[in-house]
TORKETOR-243372 format. One record per residue: x, y, z of N, C-alpha, C in turn. Coordinates in steps of 0.02 Angstrom, whole numbers, padded with zeros to 5 digits, always signed. Layout:
% TORKETOR-243372
XYZXYZXYZ/...
//
This chain:
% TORKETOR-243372
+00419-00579+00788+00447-00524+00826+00444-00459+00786/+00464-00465+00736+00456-00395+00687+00393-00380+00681/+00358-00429+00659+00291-00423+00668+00238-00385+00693/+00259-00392+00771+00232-00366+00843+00262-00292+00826/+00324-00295+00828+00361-00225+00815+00346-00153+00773/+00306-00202+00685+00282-00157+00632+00219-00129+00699/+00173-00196+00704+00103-00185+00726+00119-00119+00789/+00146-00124+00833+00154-00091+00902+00173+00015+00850/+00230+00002+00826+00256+00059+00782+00184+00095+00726/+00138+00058+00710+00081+00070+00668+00053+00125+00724/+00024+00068+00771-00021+00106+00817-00014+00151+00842/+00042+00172+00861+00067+00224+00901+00070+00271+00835/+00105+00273+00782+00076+00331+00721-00001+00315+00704/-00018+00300+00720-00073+00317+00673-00125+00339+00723/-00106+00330+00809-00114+00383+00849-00108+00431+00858/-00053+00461+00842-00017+00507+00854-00044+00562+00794/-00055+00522+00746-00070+00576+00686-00150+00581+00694/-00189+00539+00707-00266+00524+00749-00288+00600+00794/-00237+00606+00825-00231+00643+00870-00201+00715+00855/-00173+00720+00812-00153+00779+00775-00229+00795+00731/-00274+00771+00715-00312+00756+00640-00310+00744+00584/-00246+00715+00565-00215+00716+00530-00234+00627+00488/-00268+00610+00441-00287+00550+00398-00236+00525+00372/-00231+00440+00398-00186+00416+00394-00199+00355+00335/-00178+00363+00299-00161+00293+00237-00121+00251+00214/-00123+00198+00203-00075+00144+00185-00071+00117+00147/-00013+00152+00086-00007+00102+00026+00007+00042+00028/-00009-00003+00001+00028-00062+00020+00048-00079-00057/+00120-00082-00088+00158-00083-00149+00168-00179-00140/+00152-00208-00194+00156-00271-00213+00214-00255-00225/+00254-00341-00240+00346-00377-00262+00306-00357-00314/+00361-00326-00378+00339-00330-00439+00390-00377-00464/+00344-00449-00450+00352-00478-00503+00268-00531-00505/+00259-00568-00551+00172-00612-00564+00176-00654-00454/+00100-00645-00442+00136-00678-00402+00122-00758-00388/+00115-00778-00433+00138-00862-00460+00200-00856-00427/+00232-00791-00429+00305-00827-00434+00342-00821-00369/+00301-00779-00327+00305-00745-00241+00349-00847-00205/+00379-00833-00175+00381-00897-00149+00347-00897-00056/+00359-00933-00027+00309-00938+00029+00291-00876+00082/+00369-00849+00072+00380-00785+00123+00366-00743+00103/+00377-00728+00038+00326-00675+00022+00261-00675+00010/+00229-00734+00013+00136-00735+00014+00133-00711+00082/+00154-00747+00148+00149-00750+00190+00154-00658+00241/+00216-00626+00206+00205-00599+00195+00156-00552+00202/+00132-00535+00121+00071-00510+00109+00014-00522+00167/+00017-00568+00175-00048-00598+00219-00029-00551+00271/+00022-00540+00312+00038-00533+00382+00012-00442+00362/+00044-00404+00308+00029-00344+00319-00033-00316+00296/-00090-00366+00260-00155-00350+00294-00182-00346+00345/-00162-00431+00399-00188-00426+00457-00169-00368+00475/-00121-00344+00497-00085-00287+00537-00145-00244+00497/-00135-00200+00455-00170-00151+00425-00263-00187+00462/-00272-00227+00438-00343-00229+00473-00337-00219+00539/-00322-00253+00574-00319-00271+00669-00316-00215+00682/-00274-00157+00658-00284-00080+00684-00321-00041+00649/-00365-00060+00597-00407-00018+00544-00401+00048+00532/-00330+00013+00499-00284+00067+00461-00327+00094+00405/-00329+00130+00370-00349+00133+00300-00307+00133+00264/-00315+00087+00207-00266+00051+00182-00275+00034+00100/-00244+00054+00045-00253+00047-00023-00189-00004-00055/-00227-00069-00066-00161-00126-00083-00183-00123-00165/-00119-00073-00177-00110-00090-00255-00082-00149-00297/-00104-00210-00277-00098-00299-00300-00138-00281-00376/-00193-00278-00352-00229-00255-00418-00206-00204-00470/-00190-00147-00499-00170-00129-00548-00118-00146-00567/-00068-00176-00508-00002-00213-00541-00017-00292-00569/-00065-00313-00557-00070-00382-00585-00103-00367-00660/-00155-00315-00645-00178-00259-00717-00142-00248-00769/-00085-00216-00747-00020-00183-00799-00006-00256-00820/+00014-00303-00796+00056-00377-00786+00017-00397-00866/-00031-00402-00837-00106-00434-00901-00114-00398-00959/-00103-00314-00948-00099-00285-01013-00005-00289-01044/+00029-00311-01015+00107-00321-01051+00133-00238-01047/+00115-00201-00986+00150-00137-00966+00205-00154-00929/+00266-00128-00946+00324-00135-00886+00306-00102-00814/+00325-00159-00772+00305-00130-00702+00357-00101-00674/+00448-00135-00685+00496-00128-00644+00518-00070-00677/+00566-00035-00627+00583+00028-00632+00669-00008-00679/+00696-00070-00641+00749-00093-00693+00734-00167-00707/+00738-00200-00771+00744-00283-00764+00751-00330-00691/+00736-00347-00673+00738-00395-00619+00756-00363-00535/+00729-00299-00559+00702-00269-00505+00638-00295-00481/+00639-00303-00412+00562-00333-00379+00543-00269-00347/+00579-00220-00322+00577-00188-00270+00543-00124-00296/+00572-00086-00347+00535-00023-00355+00496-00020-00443/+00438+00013-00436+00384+00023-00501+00424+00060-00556/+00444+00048-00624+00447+00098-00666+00402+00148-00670/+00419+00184-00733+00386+00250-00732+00302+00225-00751/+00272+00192-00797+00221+00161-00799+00192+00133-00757/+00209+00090-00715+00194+00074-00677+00171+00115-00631/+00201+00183-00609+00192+00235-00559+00122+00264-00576/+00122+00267-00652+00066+00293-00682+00006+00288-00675/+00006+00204-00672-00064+00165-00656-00084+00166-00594/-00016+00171-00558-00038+00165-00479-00070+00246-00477/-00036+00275-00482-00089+00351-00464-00137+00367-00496/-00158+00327-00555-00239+00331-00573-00286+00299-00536/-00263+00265-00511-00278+00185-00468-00307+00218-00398/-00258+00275-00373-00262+00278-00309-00309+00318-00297/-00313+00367-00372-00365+00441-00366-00431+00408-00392/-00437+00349-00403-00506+00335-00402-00502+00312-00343/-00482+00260-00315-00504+00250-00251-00545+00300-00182/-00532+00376-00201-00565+00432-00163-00522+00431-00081/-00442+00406-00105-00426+00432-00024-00387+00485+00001/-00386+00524-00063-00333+00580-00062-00373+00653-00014/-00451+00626+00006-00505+00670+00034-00475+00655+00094/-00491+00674+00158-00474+00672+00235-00536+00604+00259/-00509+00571+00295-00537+00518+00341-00612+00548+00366/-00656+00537+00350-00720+00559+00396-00705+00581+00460/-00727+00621+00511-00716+00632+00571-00654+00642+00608/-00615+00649+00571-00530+00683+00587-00516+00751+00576/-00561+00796+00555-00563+00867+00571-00513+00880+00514/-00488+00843+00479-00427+00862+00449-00441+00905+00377/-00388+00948+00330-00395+00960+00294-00350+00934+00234/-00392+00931+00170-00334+00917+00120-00280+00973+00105/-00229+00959+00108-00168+01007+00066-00160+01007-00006/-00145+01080-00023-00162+01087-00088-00071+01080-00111/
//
């Protein structure tokens, strides 16, 4: 049910801003913690907010990767100890090197849109 709910709430923004010209992106922020340690609902999870992000071909940047990165180099990810929820300051770090290579901070092809300075 939430599910349907995220998916239905996506479409309609990412219409709406479609329609403004306005390029729409989707971070997608991993549990920081290894995810060995994710238990079922949160794999499951994960899984569900790709589909969604694909099925409406969202454009979409899942930073799993530089946080499993930091994990492997022994960088603190959490913003406090046994925080899952938000990135420390390092962590923030990597993610925005992470993101400005990725090339999506440019406007969506064919959305008329411009970058803000």
């Amino acid at each position: 049910a939430l599910a349907g709910e995220v998916t239905e709430n996506l479409r309609v923004l990412r219409d709406r801003l479609k329609a403004d010209g306005i390029a729409f992106t989707v971070f997608v922020f991993p549990l920081f913690k290894p995810v060995p340690e994710w238990d079922a609902d949160e794999r499951d999870a994960a899984k569900r907010i790709d589909a969604i992000l694909d099925s409406l071909e969202i454009r979409n940047v899942n930073l799993l990767q530089p946080f499993e990165a930091a994990l492997a180099e022994g960088i603190e990810t959490q913003e406090t100890p046994g925080d899952w929820w938000h990135p420390g300051d390092a962590m923030c770090r990597r993610f925005a090197g992470y993101i400005r290579q990725q090339d999506v901070l440019q406007p969506m092809p064919g959305t008329g849109a411009t970058q803000r300075q």
